[in-house]
N, C-alpha and C positions, 0 to 999 in steps of 0.2 A: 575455461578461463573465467577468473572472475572479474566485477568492478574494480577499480580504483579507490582503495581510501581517499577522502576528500573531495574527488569529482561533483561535480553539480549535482545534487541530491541524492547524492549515494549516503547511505547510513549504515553503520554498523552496530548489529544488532552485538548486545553481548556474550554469545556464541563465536562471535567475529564472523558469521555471516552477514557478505554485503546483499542490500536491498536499494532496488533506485527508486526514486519518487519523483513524479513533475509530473507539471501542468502538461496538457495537449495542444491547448492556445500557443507555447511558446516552439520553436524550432528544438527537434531533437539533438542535446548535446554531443559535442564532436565523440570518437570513437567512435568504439563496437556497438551496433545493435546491442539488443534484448535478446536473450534465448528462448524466454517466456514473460509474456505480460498479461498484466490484469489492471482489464478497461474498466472503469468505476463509472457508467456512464446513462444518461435517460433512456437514451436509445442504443442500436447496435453500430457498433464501431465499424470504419472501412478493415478490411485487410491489412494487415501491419508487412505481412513476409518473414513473420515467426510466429509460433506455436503463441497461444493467446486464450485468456475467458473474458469473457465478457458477466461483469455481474451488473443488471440492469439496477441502478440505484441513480433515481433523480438529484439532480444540484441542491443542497443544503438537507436532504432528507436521509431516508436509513435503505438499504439495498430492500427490493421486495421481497425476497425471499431466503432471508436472514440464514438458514440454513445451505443455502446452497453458498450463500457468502461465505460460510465458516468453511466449506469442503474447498471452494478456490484456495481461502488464503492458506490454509492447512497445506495444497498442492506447493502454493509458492514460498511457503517455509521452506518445505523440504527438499525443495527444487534449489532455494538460496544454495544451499550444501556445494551444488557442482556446477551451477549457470548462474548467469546474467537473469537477473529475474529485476521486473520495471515492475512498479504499480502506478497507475497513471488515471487522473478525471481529467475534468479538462480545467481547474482552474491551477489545480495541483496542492490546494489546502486541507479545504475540508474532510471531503471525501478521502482524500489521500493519504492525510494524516490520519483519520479516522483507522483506516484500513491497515497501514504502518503500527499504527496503538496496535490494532489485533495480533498482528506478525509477531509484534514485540514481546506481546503476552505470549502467543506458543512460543516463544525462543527464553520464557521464563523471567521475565519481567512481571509482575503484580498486578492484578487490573486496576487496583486504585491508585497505581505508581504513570499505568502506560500513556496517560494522554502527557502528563508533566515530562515524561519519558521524551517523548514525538516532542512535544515543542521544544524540548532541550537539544536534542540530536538532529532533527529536519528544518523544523520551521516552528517560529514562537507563535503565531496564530494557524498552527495545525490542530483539527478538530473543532470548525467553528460552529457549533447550533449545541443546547446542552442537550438535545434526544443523541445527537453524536458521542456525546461524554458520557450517557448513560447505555447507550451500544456497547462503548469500550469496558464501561463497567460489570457489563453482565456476559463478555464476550469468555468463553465459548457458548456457555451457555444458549445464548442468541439465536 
């Protein structure tokens, strides 16, 4: 079972796989859990009660280990196909949009297209600090 078009930060990549985005600070949106999430976060996340990564990436900065970032979001592209797949920081912009640009790019969106991409489809200040717009721009690579 997938997201819902339209839901509270659900996004539909142009695959028509859905992805959900949001903050942690706010209360998780009604429905179904996650079947997989990825925690964009300084430190390690509690227990969510489904399958989860945690990519260690401070508030307004770039993940620390840019490579392991690309193998998450790579897992939650291809996971989008048949699950509820969240991506979640905790403000639910930066980082999160950041991370959505990258999905968007495996799901074959452009890198110099994916941040204008995420603010048109998620949130219009997704991807806030330009070392985030220049992640997106060299993403896989990264």
């Amino acid at each position: 079972m997938s997201w819902v078009a339209g839901e509270t930060g659900v996004v539909r990549l142009p695959s028509g796989r859905l992805v959900r985005g949001r903050g942690l600070r706010e209360a998780m949106p009604s429905g179904h859990p996650p079947d997989f999430g990825v925690y964009l976060l300084g430190s390690a996340p509690p227990e969510f009660g489904w399958t989860s990564r945690w990519i260690e990436w401070p508030d307004f900065r770039l993940p620390r280990d840019p490579a392991y970032a690309g193998r998450v979001l790579t897992e939650a592209w291809e996971r989008a196909g048949a699950e509820r797949v969240e991506i979640a920081c905790y403000g639910g912009r930066g980082r999160t949009g950041t991370a959505l640009a990258c999905v968007a790019i495996l799901d074959g969106v452009a890198p110099a297209e994916a941040v204008a991409w995420v603010r048109e489809h998620y949130h219009p200040r997704a991807v806030e600090t330009p070392w985030q717009r220049r992640f997106v721009r060299s993403f896989p690579a990264a």
